[in-house]
N, C-alpha and C positions, 0 to 999 in steps of 0.2 A: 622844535622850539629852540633860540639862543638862549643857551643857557646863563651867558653874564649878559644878558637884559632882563633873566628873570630876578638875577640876582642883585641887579642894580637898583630892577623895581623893590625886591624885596627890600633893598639897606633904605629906602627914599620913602615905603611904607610905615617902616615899623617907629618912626619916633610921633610921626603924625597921629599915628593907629593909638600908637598908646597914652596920647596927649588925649584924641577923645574918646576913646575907651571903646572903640569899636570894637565888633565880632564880626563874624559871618567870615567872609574872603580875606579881609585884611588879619584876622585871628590868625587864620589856616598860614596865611606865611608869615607870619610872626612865629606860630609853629614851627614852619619849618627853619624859619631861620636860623631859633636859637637851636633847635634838637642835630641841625646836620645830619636828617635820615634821610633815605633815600624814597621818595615815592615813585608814583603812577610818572609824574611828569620829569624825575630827579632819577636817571640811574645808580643804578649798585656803586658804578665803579667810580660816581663823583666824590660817595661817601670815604669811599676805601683809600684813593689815591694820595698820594702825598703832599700834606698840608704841612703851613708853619709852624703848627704845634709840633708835626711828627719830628721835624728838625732840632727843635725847641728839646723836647724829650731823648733823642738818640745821642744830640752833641752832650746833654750830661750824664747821660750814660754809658758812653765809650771813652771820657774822660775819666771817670772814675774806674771803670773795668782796666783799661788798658795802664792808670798809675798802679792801681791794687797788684793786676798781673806783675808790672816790673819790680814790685818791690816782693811779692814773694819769689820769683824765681830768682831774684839778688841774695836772698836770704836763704834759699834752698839751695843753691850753688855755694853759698859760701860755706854751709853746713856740710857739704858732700864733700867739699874740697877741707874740711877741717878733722872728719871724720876719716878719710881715705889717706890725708895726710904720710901716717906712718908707712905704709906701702908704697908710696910714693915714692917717699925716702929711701926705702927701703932698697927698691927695684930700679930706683935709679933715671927716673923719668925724666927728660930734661923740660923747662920751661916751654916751647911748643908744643910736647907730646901732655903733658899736664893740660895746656889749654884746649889742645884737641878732645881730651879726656873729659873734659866739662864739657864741652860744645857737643860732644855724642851722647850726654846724658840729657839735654835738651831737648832732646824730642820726649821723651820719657817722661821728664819733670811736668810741660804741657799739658799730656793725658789730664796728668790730676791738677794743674795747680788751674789751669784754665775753669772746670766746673766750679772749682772753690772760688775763685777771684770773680766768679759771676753771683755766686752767690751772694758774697760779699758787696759786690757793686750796686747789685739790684736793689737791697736792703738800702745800701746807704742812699741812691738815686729816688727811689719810692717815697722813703722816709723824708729827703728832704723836699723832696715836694709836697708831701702833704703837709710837712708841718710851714710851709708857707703858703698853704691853703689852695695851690695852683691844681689839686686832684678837685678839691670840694668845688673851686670855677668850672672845671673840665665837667665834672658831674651833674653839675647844675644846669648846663649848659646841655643837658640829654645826649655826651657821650657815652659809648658804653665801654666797661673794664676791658673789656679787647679790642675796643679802637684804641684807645690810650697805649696797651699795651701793646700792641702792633710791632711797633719797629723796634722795641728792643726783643721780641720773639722774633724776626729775623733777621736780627743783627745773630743771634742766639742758632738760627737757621744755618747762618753761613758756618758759622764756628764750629759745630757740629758736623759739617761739608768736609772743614780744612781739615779739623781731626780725623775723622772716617778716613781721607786719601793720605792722613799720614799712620795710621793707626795700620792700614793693611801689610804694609812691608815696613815703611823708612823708621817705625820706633822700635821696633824687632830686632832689625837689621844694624843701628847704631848701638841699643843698647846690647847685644849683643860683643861689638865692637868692642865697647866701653868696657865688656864685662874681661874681654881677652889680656886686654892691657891689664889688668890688676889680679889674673887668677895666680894665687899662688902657687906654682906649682914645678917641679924642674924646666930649665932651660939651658941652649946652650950656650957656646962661648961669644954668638952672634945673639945675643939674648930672645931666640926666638922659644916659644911655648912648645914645651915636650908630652905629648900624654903614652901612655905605655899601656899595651896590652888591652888594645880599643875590641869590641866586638860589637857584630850588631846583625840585625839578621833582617832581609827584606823579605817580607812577606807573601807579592802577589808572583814572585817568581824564585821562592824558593831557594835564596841564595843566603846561607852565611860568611859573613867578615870575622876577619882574626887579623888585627894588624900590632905587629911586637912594638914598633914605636911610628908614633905619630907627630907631625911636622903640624901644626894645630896654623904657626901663621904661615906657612909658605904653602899649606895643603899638600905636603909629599907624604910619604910613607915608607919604611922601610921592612923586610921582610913581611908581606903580603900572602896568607894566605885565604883563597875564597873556595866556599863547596857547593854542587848546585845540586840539589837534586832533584827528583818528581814529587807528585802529589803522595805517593805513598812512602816516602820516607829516602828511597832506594839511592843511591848519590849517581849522577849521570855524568858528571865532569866536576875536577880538583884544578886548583891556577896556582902556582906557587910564581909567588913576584920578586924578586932582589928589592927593584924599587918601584915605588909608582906616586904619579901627580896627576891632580886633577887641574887641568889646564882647559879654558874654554866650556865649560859644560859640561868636558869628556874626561872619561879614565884614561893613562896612560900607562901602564904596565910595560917593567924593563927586563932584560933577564929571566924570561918566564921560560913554567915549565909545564904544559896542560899535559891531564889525563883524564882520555877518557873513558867511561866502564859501558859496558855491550853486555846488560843480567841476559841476556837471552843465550849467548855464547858462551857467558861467564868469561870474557876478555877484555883487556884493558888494553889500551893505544897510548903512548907515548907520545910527545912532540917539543919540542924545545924550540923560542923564539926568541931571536934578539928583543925583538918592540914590538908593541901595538896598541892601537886605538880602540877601547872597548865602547863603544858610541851604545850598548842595549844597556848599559849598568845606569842605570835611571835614579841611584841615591846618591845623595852630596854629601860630603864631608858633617856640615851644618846636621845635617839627619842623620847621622852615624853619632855625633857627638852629644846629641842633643838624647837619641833616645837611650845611649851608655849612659849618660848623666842624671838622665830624668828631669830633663829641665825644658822644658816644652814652650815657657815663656821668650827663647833666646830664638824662636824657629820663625821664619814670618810667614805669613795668613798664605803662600802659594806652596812653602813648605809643609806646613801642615797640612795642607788639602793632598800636598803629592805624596805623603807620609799614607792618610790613608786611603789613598787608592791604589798604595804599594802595598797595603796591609787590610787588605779586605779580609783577609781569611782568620783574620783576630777575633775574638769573641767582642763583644757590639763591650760590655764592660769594661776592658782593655783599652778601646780605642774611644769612651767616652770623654776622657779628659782631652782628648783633640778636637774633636766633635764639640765640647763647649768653648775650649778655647778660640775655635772659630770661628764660634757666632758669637761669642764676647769680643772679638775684635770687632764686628760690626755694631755692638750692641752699647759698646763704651762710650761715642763721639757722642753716643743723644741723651747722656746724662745730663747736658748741656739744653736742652730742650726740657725734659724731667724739671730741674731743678728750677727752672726758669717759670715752666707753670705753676709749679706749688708755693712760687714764693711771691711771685706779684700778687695773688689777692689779699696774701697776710700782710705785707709790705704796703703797699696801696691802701689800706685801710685803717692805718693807725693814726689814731687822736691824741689829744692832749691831755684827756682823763687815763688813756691806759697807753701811754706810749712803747709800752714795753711787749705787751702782746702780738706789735706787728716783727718783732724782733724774735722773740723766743720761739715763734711757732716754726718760722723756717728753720731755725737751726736746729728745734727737736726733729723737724721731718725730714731735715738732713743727715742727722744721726743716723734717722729711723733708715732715710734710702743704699745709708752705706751696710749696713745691719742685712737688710733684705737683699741685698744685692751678694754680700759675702757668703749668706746660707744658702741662698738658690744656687751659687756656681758651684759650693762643698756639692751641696745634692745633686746639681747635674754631673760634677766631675767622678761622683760615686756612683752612677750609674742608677741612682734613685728617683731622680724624672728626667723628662727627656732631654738633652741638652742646648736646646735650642729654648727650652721653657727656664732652663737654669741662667741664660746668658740675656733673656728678655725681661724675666719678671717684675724684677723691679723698676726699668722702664718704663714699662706698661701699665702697673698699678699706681705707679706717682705720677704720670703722664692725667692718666684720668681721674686723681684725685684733683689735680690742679686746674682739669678743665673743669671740672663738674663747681670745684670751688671760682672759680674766672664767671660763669655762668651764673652761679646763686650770687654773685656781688655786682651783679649789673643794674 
């Protein structure tokens, strides 16, 4: 059947139909006219696909999200930049490297200012359409609360996309970045970052690190020493390095001096090498630094996976604050989804006897979602449930609050 002849018919029925009051055939698409559902002779996908209203609804909604977003990340940068100030000062930053030092905290600032500025937008988008009665025409009109909401749940879709593929490495990796530039800590006369007496032990092969000083921005190292031994403790080979850099993915160790131990002989072999390329040393710098420091945040998502499958022989406790931080990398971008279902149906529904209720509810269940979300990571990261349930839960249970609430307001 053509479907704009049925629709034609329909608009050329419904004023005649309702002038004489008929039912029967002319009822049924005066039905369907005003309802917009999909029947027997009307597919799914007429209902779904994208209508003037959806455009209608998305352009004041990404108008508002997208002014909200710039003016809190204008307001957040200028706070970081006035807070960090003295350091700045301090350390000597000149005017590019300050602006670069904002531009790497950007990705960072996103994470969180992006779910907040949606919140905020949704409310003010919602709110002003109901209070000029265009939800109550929509409604009457037998749209349902998830047609209406549709496109700003995937506009809300994509954002959540953007974030995930920048969430896995590029906010790790800058703020990270961000973080080297301001560590207070010695440097030398080429003001590069000194750390001293770094240690760190890989795991799946048995190797410890001992390095006396540490070249943090050029990745070098000086006097290096590594010990390797077997599963039962026994040491199989000693490296002593003059110097070493990690260039390309690889170790380079200068001025070395291996020894190796033979418990079955009880003999030791010597060997002295100007250079070499240790291409099986599988840990970076970044891993070295990160687990000395205890700072797991600065590692990004392929780091911490290759952390623990260089450290499987860790007790499952030990290596649970990686394990959540990893699926909290995945679990963060869909906050944005989360907060997006629990607020349109409170937002959406507010009147002019209690205009306030469509306000206050989303902000307490936003409270609530930051509350639940910071106890289940404490708990996953303490190894008290599992981490993957520590890094999702609040997701999950505000996701389905908001559909089960999207659903009851239809």
């Amino acid at each position: 059947m053509d479907h704009n002849n049925e629709h034609r018919d329909i608009g050329e029925d419904v004023p005649e139909a309702l002038s004489r009051g008929e039912s029967g055939q002319s009822a049924s698409k005066i039905d369907r006219w005003l309802h917009l559902k999909p029947d027997s002779s009307r597919k799914a996908w007429v209902y779904w696909r994208p209508q003037i209203l959806d455009f209608h609804v998305l352009r004041e909604f990404c108008m508002s999200w997208l002014m909200v977003l710039a003016a809190m990340i204008f307001m957040f940068t200028i706070q970081i930049l006035m807070s960090e100030l003295e350091d700045i000062v301090k350390i000597g930053l000149t005017f590019g490297q300050t602006v670069s030092y904002l531009f790497l905290n950007l990705p960072y600032l996103l994470m969180y200012m992006v779910p907040v500025s949606l919140l905020v937008s949704l409310i003010y988008t919602l709110v002003t359409l109901a209070k000029n009665n265009e939800i109550v025409a929509m409604r009457a009109c037998g749209i349902a609360m998830e047609r209406i909401a549709a496109p700003m749940i995937l506009m809300t879709l994509a954002a959540s996309g953007l974030l995930l593929l920048m969430n896995r490495n590029t906010t790790a990796d800058y703020t990270d970045r961000s973080r080297q530039m301001l560590i207070q800590g010695e440097r030398n006369d080429a003001g590069d970052l000194i750390r001293r007496k770094v240690q760190y032990f890989q795991g799946s092969q048995f190797r410890f690190w001992y390095i006396k000083m540490f070249n943090v921005t050029r990745t070098t190292a000086e006097d290096v020493e590594i010990t390797e031994q077997d599963a039962e403790g026994r040491d199989i080979r000693k490296i002593y390095a003059r110097k070493a850099a990690y260039v390309n993915n690889e170790w380079q160790l200068y001025d070395i001096r291996e020894i190796y131990f033979d418990e079955q002989k009880g003999e030791a072999r010597a060997e002295n090498i100007p250079a070499r390329n240790y291409s099986e040393f599988i840990e970076t710098p970044r891993q070295m630094l990160a687990s000395n420091n205890k700072d797991i945040e600065g590692m990004t998502s392929n780091e911490i996976r290759d952390y623990i499958a260089q450290n499987k022989s860790y007790r499952s406790s030990r290596l649970a604050p990686y394990f959540t931080m990893l699926y909290y990398r995945y679990a963060m971008p869909f906050w944005c989804l989360a907060i997006a279902l629990f607020t349109i149906p409170f937002a959406a529904s507010v009147t002019k006897r209690d205009p306030i209720a469509g306000i206050a509810y989303p902000f307490i269940l936003f409270i609530s979602f930051f509350f639940v979300t910071n106890f289940s990571l404490a708990l996953g990261k303490g190894s008290r449930i599992f981490p993957s349930v520590g890094a999702w839960a609040a997701v999950v249970i505000f996701s389905v609050i908001g559909i089960y609430c999207i659903i009851k307001k239809r």
